[in-house]
C-alpha positions as CSV (number, residue, x, y, z in Angstrom):
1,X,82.7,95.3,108.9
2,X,85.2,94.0,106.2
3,X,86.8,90.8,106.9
4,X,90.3,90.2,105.2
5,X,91.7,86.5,104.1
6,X,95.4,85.9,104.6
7,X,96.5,84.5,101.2
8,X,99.0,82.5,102.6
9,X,97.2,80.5,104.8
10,X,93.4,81.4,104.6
11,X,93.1,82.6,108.1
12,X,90.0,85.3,108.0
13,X,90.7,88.3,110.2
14,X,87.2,89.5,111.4
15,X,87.6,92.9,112.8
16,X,84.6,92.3,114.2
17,X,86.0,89.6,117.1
18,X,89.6,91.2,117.4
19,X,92.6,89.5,117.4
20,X,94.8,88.8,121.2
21,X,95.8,92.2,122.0
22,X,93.5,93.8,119.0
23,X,90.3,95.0,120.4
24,X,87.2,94.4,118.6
25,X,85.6,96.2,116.1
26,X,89.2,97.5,115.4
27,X,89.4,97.8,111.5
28,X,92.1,95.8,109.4
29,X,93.3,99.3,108.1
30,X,94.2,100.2,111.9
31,X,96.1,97.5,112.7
32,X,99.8,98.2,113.9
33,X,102.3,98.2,110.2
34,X,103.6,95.3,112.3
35,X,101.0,93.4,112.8
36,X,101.2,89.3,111.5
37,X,98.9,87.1,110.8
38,X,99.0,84.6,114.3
39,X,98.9,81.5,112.0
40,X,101.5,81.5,109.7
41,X,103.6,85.1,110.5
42,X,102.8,86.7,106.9
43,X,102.4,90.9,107.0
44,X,99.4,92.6,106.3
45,X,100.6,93.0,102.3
46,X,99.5,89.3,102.1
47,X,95.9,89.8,103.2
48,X,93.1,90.3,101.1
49,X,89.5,91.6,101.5
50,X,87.0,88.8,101.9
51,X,85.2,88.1,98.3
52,X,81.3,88.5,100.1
53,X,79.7,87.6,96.8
């Protein structure tokens, strides 16, 4: 599954482990509109996906 890097910060969301109340396996593109990144608060406009390469 597609991980995706906060720009802000750098925190990796792996969809793969979850997130507190996000289950895992739950992908980054159904995560609530209102979801933040738990490190530094930024919306999920400031993530991108992880480079793999």
């Amino acid at each position: 599954m597609q991980k995706w890097v906060c720009t802000i910060c750098g925190y990796v969301y792996d969809p793969a482990v979850g997130e507190g109340d996000i289950p895992p396996r739950t992908p980054f593109e159904e995560l609530p509109e209102d979801w933040v990144c738990p490190l530094c608060g930024a919306g999920k406009e400031s993530f991108e996906p992880e480079d793999s390469g």
